[in-house]
C-alpha positions as CSV (number, residue, x, y, z in Angstrom):
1,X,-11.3,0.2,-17.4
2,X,-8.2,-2.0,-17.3
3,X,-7.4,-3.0,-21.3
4,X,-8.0,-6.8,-21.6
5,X,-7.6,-6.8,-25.2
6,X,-5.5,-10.0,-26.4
7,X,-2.8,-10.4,-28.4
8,X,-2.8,-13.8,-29.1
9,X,0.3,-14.7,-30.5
10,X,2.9,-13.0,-27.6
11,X,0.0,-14.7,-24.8
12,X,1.0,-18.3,-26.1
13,X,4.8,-17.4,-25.7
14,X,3.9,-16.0,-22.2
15,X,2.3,-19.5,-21.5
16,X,5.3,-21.4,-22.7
17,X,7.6,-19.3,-20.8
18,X,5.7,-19.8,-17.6
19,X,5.6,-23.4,-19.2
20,X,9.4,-23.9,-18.7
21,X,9.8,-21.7,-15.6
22,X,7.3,-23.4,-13.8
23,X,4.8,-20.4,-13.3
24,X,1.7,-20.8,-12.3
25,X,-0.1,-17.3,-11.4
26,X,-2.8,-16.6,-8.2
27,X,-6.0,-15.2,-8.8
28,X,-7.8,-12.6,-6.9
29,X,-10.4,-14.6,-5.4
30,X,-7.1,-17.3,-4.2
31,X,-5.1,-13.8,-2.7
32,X,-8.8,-12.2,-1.3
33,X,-9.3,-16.1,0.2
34,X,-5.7,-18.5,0.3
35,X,-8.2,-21.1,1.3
36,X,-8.4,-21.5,-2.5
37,X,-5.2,-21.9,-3.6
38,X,-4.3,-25.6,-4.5
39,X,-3.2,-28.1,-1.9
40,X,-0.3,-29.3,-4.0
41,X,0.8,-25.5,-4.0
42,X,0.1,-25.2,0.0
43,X,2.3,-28.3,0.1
44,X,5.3,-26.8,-1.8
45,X,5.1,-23.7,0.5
46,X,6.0,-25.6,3.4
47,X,9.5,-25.0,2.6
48,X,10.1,-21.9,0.9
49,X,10.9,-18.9,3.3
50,X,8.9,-16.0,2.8
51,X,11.2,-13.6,0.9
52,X,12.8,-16.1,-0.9
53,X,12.9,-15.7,-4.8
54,X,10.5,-18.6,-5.5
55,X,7.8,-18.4,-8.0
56,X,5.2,-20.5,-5.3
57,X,5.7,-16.6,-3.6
58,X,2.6,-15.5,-5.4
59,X,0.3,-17.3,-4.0
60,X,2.0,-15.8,-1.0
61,X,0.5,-11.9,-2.2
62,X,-2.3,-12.2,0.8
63,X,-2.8,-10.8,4.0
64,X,-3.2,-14.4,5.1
65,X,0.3,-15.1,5.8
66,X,1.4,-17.1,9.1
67,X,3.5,-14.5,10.5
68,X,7.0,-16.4,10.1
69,X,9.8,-16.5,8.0
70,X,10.0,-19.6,6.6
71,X,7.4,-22.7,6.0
72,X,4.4,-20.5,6.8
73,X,1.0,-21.7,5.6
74,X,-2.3,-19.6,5.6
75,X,-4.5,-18.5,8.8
76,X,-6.4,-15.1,9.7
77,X,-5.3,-11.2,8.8
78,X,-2.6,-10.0,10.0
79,X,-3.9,-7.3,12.6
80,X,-2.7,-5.1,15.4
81,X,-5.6,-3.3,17.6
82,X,-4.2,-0.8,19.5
83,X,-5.5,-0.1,23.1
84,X,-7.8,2.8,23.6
85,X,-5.6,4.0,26.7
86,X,-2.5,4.4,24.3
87,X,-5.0,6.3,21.5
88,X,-6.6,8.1,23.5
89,X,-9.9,7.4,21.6
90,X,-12.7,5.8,22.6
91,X,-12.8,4.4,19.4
92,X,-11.0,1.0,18.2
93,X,-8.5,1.6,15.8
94,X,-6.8,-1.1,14.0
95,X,-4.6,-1.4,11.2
96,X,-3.9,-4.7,8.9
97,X,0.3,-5.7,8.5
98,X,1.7,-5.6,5.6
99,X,5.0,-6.8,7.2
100,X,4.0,-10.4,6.4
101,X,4.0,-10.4,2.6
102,X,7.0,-11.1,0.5
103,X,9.2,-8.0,0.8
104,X,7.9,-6.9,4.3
105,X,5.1,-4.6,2.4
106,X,2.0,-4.9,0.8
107,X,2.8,-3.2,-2.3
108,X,3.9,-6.6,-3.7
109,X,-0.2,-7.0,-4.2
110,X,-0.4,-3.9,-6.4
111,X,2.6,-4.6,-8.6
112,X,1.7,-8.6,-9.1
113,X,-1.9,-6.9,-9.9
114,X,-0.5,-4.4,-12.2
115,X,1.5,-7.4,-14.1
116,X,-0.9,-10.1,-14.6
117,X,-3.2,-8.2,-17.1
118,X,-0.3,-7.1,-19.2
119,X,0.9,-10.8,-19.4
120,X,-2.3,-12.9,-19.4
121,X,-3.6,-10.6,-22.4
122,X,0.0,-11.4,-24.2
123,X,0.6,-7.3,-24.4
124,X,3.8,-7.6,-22.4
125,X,7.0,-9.5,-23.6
126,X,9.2,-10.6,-20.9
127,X,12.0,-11.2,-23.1
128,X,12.3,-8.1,-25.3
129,X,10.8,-5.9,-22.8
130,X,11.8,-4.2,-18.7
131,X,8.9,-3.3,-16.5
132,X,9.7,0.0,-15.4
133,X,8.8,0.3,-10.9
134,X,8.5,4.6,-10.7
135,X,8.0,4.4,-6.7
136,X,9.0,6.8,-3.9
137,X,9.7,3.2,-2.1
138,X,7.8,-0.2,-1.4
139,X,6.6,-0.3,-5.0
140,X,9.7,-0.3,-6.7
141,X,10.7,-3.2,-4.5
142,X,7.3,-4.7,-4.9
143,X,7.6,-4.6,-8.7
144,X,11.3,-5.7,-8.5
145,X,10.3,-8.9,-6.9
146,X,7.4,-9.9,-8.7
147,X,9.6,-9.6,-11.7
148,X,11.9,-12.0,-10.3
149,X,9.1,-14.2,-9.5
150,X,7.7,-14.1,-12.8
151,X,11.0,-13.8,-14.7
152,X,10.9,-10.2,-16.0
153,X,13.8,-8.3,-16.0
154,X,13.2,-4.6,-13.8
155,X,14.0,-1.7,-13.3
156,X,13.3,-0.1,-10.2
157,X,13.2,4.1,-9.7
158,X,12.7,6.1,-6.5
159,X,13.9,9.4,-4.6
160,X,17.7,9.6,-3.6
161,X,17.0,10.4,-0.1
162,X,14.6,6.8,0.5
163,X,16.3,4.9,3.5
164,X,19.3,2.5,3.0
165,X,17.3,-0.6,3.5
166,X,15.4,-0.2,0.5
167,X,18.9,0.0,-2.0
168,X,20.5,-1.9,-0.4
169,X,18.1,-4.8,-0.9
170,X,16.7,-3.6,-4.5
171,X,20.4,-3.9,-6.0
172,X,19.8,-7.5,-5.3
173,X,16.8,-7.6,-6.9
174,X,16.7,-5.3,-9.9
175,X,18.6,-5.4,-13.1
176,X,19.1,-1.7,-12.3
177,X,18.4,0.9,-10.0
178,X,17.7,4.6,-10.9
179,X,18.0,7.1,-7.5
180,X,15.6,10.4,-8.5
181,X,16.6,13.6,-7.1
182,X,14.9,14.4,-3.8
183,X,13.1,12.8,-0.8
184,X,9.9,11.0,0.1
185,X,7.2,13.7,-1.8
186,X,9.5,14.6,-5.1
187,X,7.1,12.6,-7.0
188,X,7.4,14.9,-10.0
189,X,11.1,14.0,-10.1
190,X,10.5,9.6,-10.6
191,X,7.3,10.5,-13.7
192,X,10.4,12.9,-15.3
193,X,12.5,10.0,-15.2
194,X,10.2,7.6,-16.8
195,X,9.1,10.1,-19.5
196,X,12.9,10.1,-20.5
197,X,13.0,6.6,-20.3
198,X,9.4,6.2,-22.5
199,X,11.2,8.6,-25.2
200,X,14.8,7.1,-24.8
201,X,14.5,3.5,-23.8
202,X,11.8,1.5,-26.5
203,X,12.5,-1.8,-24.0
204,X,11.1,-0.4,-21.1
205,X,7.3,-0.4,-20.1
206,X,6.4,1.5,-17.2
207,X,4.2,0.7,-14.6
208,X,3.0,4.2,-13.0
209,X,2.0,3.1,-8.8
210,X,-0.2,6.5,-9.2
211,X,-2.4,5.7,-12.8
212,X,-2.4,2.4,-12.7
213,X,-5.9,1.1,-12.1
214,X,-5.0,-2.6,-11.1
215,X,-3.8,-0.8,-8.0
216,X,-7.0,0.3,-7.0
217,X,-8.9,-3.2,-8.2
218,X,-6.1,-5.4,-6.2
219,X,-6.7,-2.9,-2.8
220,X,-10.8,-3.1,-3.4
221,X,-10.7,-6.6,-4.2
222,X,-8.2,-8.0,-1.2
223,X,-7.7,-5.2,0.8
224,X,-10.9,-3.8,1.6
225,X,-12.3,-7.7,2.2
226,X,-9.4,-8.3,5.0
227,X,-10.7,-5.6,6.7
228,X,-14.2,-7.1,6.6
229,X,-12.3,-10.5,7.7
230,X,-11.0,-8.9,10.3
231,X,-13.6,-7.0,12.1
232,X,-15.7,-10.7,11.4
233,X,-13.0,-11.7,14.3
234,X,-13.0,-9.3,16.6
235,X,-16.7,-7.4,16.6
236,X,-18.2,-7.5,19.7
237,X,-22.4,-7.0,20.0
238,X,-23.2,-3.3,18.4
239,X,-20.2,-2.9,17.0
240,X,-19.8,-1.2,13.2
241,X,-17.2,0.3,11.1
242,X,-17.0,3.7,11.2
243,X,-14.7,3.8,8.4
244,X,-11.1,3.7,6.7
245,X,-7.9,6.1,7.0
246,X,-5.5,5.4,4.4
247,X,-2.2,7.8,3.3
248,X,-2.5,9.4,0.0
249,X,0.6,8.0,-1.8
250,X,-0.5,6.3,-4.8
251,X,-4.0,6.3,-3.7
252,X,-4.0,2.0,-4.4
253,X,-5.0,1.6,-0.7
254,X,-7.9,3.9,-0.4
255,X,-9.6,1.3,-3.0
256,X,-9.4,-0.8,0.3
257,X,-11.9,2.3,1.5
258,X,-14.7,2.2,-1.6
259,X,-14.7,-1.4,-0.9
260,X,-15.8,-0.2,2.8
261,X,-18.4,2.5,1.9
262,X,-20.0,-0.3,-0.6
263,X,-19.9,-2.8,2.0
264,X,-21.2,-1.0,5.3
265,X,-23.1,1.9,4.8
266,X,-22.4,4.8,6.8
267,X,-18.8,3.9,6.6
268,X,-16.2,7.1,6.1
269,X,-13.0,7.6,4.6
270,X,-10.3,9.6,4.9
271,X,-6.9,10.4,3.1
272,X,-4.2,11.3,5.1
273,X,-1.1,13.7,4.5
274,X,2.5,15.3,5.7
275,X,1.2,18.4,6.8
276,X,4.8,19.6,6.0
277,X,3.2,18.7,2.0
278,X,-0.7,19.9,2.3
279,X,-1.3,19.0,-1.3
280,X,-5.0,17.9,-0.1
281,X,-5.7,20.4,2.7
282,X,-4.0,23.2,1.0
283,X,-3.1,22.6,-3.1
284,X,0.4,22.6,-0.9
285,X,3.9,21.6,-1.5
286,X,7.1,20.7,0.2
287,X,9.0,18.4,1.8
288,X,8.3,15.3,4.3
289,X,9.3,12.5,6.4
290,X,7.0,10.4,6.0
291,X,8.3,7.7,4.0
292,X,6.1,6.0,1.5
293,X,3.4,8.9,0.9
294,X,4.7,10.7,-2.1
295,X,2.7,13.5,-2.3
296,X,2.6,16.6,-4.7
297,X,-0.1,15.7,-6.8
298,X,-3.0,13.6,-7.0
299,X,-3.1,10.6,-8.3
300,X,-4.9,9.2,-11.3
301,X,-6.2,6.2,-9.4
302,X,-7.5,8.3,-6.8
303,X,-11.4,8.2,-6.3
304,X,-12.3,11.9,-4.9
305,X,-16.2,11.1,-5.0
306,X,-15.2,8.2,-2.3
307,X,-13.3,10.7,0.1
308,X,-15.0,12.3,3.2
309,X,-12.1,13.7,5.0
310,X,-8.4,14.9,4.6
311,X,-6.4,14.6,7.7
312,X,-3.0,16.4,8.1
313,X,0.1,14.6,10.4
314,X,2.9,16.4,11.2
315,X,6.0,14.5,10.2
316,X,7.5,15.0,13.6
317,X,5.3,13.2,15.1
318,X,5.8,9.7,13.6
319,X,9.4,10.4,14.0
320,X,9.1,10.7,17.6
321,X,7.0,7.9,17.8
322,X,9.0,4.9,16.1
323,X,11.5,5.9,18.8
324,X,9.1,4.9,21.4
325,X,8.0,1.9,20.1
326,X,11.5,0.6,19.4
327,X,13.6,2.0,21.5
328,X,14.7,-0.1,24.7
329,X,14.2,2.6,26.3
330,X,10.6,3.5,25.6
331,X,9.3,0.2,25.5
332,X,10.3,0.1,28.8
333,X,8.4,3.1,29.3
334,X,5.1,1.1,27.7
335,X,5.6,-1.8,29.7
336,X,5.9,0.1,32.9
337,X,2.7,1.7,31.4
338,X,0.6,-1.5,32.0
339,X,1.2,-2.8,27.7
340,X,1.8,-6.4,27.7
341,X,4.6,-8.5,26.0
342,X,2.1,-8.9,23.4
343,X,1.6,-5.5,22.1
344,X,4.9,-4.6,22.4
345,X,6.0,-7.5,20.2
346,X,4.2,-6.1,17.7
347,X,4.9,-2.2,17.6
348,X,8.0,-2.9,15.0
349,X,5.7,-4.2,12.2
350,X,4.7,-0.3,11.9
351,X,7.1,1.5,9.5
352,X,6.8,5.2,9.5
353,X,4.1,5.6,7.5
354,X,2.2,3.1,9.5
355,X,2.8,5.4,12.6
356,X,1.4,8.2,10.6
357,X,-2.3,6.4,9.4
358,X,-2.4,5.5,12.8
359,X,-2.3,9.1,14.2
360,X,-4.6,10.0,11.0
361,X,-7.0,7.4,12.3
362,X,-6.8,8.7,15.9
363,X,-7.9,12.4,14.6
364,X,-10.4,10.7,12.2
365,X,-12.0,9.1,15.6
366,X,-11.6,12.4,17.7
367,X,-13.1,14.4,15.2
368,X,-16.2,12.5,14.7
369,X,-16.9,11.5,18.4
370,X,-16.8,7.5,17.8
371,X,-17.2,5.4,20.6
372,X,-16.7,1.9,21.5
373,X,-18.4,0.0,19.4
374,X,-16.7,2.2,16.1
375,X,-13.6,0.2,14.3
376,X,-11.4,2.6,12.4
377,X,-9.0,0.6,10.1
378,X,-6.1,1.2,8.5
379,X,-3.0,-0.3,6.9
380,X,0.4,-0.7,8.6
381,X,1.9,-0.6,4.8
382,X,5.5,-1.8,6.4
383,X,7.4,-2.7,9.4
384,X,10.2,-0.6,10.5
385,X,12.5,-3.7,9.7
386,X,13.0,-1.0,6.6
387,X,13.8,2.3,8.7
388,X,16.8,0.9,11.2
389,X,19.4,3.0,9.7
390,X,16.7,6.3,10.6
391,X,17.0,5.4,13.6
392,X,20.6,5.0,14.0
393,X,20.5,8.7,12.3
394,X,17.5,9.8,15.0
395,X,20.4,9.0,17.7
396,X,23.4,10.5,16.3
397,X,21.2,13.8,15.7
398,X,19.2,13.8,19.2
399,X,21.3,12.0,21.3
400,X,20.3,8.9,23.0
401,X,17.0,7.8,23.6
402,X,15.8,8.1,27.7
403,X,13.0,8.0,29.8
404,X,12.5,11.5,30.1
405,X,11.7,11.9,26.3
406,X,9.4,8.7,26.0
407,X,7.2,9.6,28.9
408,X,6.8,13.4,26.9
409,X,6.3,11.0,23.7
410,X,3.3,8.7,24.9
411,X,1.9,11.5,26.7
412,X,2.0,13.0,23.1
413,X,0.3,10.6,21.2
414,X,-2.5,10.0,24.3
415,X,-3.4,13.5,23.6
416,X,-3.3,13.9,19.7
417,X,-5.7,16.9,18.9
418,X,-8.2,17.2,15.6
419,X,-6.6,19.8,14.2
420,X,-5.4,20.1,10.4
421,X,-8.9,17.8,9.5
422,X,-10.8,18.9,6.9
423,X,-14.0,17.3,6.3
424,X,-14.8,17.4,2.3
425,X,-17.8,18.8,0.9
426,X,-19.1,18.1,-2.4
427,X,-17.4,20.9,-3.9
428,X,-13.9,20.4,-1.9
429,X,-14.0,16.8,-4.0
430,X,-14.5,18.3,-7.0
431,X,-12.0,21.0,-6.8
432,X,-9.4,17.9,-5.6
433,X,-10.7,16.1,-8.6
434,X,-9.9,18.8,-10.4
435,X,-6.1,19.1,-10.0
436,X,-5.7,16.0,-11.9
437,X,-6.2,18.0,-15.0
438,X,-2.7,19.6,-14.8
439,X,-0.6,16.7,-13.9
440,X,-2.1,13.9,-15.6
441,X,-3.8,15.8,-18.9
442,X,-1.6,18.5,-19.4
443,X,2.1,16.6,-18.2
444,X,1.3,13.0,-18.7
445,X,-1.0,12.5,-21.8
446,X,-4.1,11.6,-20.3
447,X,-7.2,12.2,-22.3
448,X,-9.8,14.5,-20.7
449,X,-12.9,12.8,-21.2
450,X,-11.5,9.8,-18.9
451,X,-10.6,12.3,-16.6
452,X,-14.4,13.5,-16.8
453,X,-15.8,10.0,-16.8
454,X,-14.0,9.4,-13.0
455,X,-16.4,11.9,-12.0
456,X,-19.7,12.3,-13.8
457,X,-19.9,8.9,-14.5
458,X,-18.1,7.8,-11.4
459,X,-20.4,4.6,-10.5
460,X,-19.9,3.2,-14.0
461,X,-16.3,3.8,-14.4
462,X,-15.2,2.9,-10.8
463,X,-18.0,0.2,-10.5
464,X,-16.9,-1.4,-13.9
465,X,-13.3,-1.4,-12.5
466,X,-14.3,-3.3,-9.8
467,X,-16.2,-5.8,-11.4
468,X,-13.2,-6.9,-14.3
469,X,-11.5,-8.6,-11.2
470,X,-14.4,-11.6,-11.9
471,X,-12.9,-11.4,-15.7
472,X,-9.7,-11.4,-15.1
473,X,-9.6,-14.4,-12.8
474,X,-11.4,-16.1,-15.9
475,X,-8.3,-14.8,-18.4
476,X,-5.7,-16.2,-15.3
477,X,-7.7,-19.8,-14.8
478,X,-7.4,-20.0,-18.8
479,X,-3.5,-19.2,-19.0
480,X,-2.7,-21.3,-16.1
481,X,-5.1,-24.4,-17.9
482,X,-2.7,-23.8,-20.9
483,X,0.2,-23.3,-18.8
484,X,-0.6,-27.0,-17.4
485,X,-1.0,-28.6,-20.5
């Protein structure tokens, strides 16, 4: 359960100081439905470009975002369904854009939910104090930019070897920027950092993407409804969904997946990996591609009991794959393949790790024979607006991208195989479970009877999770009452 505990006297100096900065915070029922947010706030919006370092941007946290720059107000989910003849599944699979949030990535939802407990409750002091991002990418720049928005000095840590883009932007954002030894899955690397920081740094208060459990209540309380949203608009007589396929990473997204299995019964989910870094499939290790799916570990947040499959992706294969959906020359190839203007207008808004869900979620419909009238989602976590210097360095490595290699490429991904799937029984969940024990208890400090309670008790402690979004909203409505006064 997320700590709602006041402390009264640092909350009223939190409501002064959004008081004179003119902060006024969203709920989760206003990012879960924009249709709530106040019409003088809709109003402001009309002017305030979509990255811009604006504190109306919260209300902005939403997959409801017109998909523009600048001025945008609120419609339907962002959505790309990708034809069955490029899948080659029967199966429609369909994956929400997080390229229209603030940032270009949805992970702004999980840090702005991971900060408004910690200020509504008064137990975090923006002006003594420097939320600490650990990330192996979208997070840290997530949590960088909330902070701006809510006038909280950051600092933002993730792996050395993340792409260009994401420094290059976060040293405009962040008061400072700590690069981790490593690539995308040196996860260990980022919770060393912050343990020195913890013992080192008495201003800094971290906020851990993998044990934070407003993650998970932001992705079940918004996420997992603009799925439902979405199939609402495009479910045709006998259709169903067949279920979620979400990257391991943090595990915040697969909260989108319990809200699935609680809403539509019958529903499946599925994690999905590097195989290059089988921590899932094989208690593995190593190294990936794959940006935005630190792996090594499992996370605190991460609800086994909820999990019916693991699906490994070969890193190769996403790498291949942004080349033909960006390249002039393999959209070309797609055109002259029968894909309208419209699809291919809308290939860039998956990054790399959006290439690799939707290859998960193509094995995840392979490997349980759906059929037309099953919806897989998933989430297109970024756009590859964030990976043009990879592929810059894809050309000066393979040479230049022709015709020859994208007609080999979507003949690749038409045939995608069901290999490297594991389907989890009862006791595969419980042994995954169980590797928490030596990162999070052993390493980290947890306590082991919380640890227990995610599992025994799992309705209670994941069903009480859910259920404090109600509460908080009540503790948000209050601060923002006092806030107008």
């Amino acid at each position: 359960m997320i700590d709602l505990k006041v402390e009264e006297k640092q909350r009223k100096k939190n409501i002064e100081r959004c008081r004179e900065k003119g902060i006024i915070l969203p709920t989760y029922a206003q990012m879960r439905d924009p249709s709530k947010v106040p019409e003088s706030i809709k109003k402001e919006l009309s002017g305030i470009g979509l990255w811009d370092v604006n504190p109306r941007n919260l209300f902005r946290v939403t997959w409801h975002n017109e998909p523009v720059e600048k001025g945008g107000k609120f419609g339907g989910v962002n959505f790309v369904e990708l034809p069955s003849s490029l899948t080659g599944t029967k199966a429609r699979i369909v994956g929400i854009s997080g390229k229209w949030f603030p940032t270009g990535a949805h992970k702004v939802g999980a840090a702005l939910s991971c900060l408004l407990p910690e200020l509504v409750t008064g137990r975090f002091d923006p002006t003594t104090k420097k939320a600490v991002w650990p990330s192996t990418g979208n997070y840290c720049r997530g949590g960088a930019y909330i902070s701006r928005l809510l006038s909280c000095p950051s600092v933002a840590i993730l792996p050395a070897g993340m792409s260009k883009e994401r420094f290059a932007w976060l040293k405009t954002m962040a008061e400072e920027v700590i690069a981790t030894p490593g690539c995308e899955s040196n996860v260990k690397e980022i919770f060393d950092k912050c343990i020195e920081l913890e013992r080192t740094r008495p201003d800094a208060v971290i906020f851990n993407q993998f044990d934070q459990l407003p993650n998970h209540l932001w992705h079940y309380s918004v996420t997992g409804p603009a799925m439902e949203e979405a199939f609402k608009a495009i479910a045709r007589p006998g259709d169903r969904i067949a279920g979620g396929v979400f990257s391991s990473g943090s595990a915040g997204t697969l909260g989108a997946g319990s809200y699935l299995r609680d809403s539509f019964p019958g529903a499946k989910v599925a994690v999905a990996e590097a195989l290059q870094c089988p921590t899932i499939l094989e208690n593995g290790f190593g190294d990936h591609r794959i940006e935005g799916i630190g792996d090594k570990h499992i996370p605190w947040i991460h609800n086994i009991r909820d999990t019916d499959a693991a699906v490994g992706v070969d890193d190769e294969l996403p790498i291949r794959l942004i080349r033909l959906f960006n390249d002039e020359a393999g959209k070309k190839v797609l055109a002259e393949s029968g894909y309208g203007p419209e699809l291919l207008s809308k290939l860039n808004w998956l990054g790399i790790s959006g290439v690799g869900n939707t290859l998960a979620a193509i094995k995840f419909a392979k490997y349980y024979e759906l059929d037309e009238h099953d919806v897989v989602f998933t989430v297109f976590t970024d756009s590859m607006d964030m990976y043009g210097s990879r592929l810059d360095e894809l050309n000066a490595e393979r040479g230049k991208y022709d015709q020859r290699q994208a007609d080999r490429d979507l003949d690749m991904l038409r045939g995608i195989q069901i290999d490297h799937v594991l389907e989890l029984s009862q006791m595969d969940k419980r042994r995954i479970h169980n590797l928490k024990y030596f990162s999070w208890i052993e390493q980290l400090g947890k306590q082991l009877p919380e640890l227990r309670a995610q599992w025994d008790d799992h309705r209670a402690y994941w069903g009480g999770l859910h259920a404090q979004a109600k509460a908080l909203d009540t503790m948000i409505e209050e601060f923002n009452a006092e806030v107008a006064r």
